[in-house]
C-alpha positions as CSV (number, residue, x, y, z in Angstrom):
1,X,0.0,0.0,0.0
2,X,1.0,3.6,-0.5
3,X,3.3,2.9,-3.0
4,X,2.5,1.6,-7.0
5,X,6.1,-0.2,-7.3
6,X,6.2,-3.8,-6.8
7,X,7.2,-4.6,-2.8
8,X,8.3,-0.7,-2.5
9,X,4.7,-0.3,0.1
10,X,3.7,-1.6,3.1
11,X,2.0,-5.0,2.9
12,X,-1.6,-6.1,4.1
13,X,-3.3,-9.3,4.2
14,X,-7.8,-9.0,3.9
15,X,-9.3,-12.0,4.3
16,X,-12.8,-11.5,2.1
17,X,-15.1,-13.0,4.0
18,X,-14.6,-13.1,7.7
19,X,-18.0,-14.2,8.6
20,X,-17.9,-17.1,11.2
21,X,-14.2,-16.6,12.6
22,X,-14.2,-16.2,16.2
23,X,-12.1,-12.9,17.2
24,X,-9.4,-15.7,18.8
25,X,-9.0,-17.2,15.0
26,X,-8.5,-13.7,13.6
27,X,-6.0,-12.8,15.8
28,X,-4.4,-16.5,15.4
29,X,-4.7,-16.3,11.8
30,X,-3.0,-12.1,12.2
31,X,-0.2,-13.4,14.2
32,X,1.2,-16.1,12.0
33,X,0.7,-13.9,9.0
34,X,2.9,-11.4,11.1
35,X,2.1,-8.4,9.4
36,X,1.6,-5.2,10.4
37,X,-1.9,-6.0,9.8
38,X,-4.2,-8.3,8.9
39,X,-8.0,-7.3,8.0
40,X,-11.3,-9.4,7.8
41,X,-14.2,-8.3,5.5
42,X,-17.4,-8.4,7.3
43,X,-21.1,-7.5,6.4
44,X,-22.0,-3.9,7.6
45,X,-24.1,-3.9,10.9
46,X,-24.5,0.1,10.0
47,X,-27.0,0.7,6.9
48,X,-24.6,3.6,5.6
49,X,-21.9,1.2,5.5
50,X,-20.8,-0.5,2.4
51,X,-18.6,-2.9,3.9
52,X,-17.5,-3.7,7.3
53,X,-13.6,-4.4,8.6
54,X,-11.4,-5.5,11.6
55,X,-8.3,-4.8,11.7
56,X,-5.6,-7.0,13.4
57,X,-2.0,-6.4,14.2
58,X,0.2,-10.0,15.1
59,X,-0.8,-8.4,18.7
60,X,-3.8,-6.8,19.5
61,X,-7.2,-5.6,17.2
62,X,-6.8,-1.7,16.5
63,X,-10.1,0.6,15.9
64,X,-8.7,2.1,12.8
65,X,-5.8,1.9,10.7
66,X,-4.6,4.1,7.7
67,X,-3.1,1.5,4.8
68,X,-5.5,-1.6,6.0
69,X,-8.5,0.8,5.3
70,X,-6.8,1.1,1.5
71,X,-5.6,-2.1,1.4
72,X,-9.2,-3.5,2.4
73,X,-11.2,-0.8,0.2
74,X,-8.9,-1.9,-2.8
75,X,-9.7,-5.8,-2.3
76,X,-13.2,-5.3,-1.8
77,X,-13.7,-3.5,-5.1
78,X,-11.3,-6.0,-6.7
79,X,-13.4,-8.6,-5.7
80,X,-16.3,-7.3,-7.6
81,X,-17.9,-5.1,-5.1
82,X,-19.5,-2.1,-6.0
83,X,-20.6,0.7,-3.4
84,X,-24.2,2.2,-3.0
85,X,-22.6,5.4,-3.8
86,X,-21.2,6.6,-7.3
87,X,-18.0,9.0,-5.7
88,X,-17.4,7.4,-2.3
89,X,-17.1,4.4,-0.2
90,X,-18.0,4.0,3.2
91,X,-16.2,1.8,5.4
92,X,-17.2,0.3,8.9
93,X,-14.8,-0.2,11.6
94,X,-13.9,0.2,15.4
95,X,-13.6,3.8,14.6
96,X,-16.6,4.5,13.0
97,X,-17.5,4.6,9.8
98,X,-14.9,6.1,7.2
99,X,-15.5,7.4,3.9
100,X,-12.9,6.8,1.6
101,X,-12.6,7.7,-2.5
102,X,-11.1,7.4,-6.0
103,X,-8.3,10.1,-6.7
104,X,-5.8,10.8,-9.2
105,X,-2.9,9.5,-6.6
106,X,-5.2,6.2,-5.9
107,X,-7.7,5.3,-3.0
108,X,-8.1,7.9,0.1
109,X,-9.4,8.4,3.1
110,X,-10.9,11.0,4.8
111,X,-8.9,11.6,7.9
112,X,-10.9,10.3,11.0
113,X,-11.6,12.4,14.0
114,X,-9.1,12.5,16.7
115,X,-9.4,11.2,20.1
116,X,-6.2,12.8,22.0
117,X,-5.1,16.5,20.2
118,X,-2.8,19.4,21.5
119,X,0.7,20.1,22.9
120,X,2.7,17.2,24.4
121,X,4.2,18.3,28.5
122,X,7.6,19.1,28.1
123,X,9.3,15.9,30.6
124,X,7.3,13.8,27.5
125,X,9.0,15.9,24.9
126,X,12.0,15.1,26.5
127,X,11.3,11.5,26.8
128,X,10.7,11.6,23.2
129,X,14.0,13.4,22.3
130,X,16.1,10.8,24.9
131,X,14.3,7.4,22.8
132,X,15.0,9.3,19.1
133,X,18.5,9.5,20.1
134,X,18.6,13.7,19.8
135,X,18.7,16.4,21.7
136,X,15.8,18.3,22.9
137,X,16.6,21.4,21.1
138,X,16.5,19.5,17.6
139,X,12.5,18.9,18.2
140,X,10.7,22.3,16.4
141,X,7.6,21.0,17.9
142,X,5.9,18.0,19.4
143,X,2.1,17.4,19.8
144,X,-0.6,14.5,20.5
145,X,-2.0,13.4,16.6
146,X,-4.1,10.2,18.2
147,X,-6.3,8.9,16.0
148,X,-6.7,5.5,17.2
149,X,-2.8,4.2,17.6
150,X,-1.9,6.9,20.3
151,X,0.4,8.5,17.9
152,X,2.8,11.5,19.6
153,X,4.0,13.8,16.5
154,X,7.2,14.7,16.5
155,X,8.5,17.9,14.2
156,X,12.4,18.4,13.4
157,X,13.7,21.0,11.4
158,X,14.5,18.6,8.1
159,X,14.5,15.3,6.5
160,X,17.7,15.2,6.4
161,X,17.4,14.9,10.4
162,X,14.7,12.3,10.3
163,X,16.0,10.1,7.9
164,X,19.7,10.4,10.4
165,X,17.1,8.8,13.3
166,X,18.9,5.6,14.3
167,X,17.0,5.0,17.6
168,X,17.5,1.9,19.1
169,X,14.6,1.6,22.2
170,X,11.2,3.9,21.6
171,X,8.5,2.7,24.3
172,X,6.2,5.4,23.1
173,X,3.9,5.7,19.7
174,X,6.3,8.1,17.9
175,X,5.3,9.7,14.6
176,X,8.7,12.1,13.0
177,X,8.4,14.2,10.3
178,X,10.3,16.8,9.0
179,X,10.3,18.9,6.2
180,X,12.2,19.0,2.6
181,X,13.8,22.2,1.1
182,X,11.4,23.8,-1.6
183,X,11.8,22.4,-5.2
184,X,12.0,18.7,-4.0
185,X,10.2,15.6,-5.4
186,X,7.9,15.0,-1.5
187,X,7.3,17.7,0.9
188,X,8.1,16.0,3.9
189,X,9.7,12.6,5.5
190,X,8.1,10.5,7.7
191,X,8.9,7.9,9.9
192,X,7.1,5.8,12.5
193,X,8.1,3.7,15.1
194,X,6.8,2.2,18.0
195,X,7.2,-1.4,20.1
196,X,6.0,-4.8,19.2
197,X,6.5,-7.9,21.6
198,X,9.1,-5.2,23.3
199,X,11.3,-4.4,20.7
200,X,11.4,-1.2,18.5
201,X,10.0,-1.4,15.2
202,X,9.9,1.0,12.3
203,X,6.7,1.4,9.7
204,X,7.2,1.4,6.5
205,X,4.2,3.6,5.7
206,X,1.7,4.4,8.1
207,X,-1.5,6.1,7.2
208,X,-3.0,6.6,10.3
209,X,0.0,9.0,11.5
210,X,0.2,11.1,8.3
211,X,-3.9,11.4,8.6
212,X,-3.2,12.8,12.2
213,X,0.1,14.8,11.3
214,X,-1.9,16.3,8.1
215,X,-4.8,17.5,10.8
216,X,-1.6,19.1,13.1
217,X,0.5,20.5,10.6
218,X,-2.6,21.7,8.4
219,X,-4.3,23.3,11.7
220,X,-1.0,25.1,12.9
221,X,-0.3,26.4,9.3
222,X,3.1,24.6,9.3
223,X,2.0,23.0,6.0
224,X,-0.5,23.9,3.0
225,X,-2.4,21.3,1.2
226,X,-1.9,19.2,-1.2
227,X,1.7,17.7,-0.4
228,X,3.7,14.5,-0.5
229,X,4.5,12.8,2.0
230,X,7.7,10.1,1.6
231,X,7.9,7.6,4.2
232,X,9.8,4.0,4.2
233,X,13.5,5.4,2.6
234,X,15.5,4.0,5.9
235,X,13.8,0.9,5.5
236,X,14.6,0.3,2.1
237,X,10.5,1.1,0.8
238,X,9.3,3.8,-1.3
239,X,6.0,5.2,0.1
240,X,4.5,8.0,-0.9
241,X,1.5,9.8,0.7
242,X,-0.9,12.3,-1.2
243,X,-2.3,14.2,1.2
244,X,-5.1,17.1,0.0
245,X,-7.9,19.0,1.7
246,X,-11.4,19.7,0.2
247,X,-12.7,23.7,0.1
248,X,-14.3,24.7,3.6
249,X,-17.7,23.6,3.2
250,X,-17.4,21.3,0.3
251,X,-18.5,18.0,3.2
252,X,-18.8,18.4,7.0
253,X,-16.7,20.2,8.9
254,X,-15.6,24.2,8.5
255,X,-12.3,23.3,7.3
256,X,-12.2,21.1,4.7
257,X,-12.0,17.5,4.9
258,X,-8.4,16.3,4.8
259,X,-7.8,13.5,2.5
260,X,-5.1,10.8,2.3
261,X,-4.2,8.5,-0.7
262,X,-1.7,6.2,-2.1
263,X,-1.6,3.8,-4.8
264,X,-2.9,-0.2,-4.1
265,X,-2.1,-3.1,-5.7
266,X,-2.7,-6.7,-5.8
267,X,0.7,-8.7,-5.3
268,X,-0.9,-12.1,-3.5
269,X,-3.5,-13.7,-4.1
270,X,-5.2,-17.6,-2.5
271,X,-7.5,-19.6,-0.3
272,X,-6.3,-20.1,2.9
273,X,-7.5,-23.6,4.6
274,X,-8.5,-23.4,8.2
């Protein structure tokens, strides 16, 4: 996902239909796919839904998650699915229900509401600073983007300084970005890391952070829509996240929905015997 080059993106397995698997066998079947997530299509309980989805990590079921809701959106339509509305799907999920669309740059999703927003205490920024491996004075500005994940955002003052991260323990949800000179192919770089079975692990692409780092830097004017996003160099991928923002008053909300998309493509495809 996010990417249209062949194993440049970040992987995810959808099981079509996950009607009659117990949570147990999802998360058994998540874990030995060992992913960073696996989904399971399910009928909508919500009429306005076109489709319903959980979302699995190897560890643990998540309410929402950026490239899983494009990775599941994509398979569904590949499948032969078509939604009840011409311009827009609406997926169902822990989260709520998520509207997601066709765009020149691929699928995208309409940046969900967040459940933690605003400036992160300063003994947590420093936290942050100590596990990255940097001084404090290198972070521009930190601030909660939790959409779901518990993402912390973290702003330096380049890429070049977040693709130089080589931290080796982060116990915290950490989201980096920082931003490119002018006149560059992407806008911004972005990395994600965070712990699974207690070690450190990096993303390579992560949709739900740059939805929640789009609402920060968007809100705080330290970014104008539409930009690129790259994400994934460090870990030898090639992500790249369109993110754009609809005219206030074009949908809900005073702002302008804010809009993230990728490309998706189909590398795997088989019946899996349980």
């Amino acid at each position: 996902m996010f990417s249209s080059e062949p194993f440049r993106g970040n992987p995810v397995a959808v099981v079509l239909d996950g009607s009659g698997l117990a949570t147990e066998q999802m998360q058994l079947f998540a874990r030995w796919m060992n992913l960073s997530e696996t989904t399971f299509l399910l009928p909508p309980t919500d009429p306005r839904a076109d489709y319903q989805v959980r979302i699995f990590t190897p560890g643990s079921e998540l309410p929402f998650a950026g490239h899983p809701t494009l990775g599941t959106c994509h398979a569904w339509l590949t499948a032969g699915n078509a939604p009840a509305r011409e311009q827009e799907i609406v997926q169902q999920c822990g989260a709520g229900l998520v509207r997601i669309r066709r765009t020149v740059n691929g699928l995208g999703f309409a940046a969900p509401p967040l459940v933690r927003f605003g400036p992160v205490d300063e003994p947590l920024i420093q936290q942050a600073a100590d596990q990255l491996g940097i001084a404090r004075a290198q972070i521009v500005d930190a601030n909660w983007a939790d959409n779901g994940p518990g993402w912390i955002g973290v702003l330096l003052g380049s890429a070049d300084e977040v693709l130089a991260l080589r931290p080796t323990v982060v116990q915290m949800d950490l989201g980096v970005a920082g931003p490119y000179p002018a006149g560059s192919e992407c806008d911004l770089e972005v990395r994600a890391f965070f712990q699974v079975d207690g070690q450190t692990t990096e993303d390579p692409v992560t949709g739900s952070f740059n939805a929640s780092l789009a609402q920060w830097l968007l809100s705080s004017s330290r970014a104008t829509a539409p930009y690129v996003a790259s994400q994934g160099t460090v870990v030898g991928r090639r992500g790249r996240v369109f993110v754009s923002r609809d005219q206030p008053g074009a949908h809900a909300g005073s702002e302008g929905t804010i809009w993230v998309a990728g490309g998706t493509v189909t590398r795997i495809t088989g019946v899996v015997d349980l």
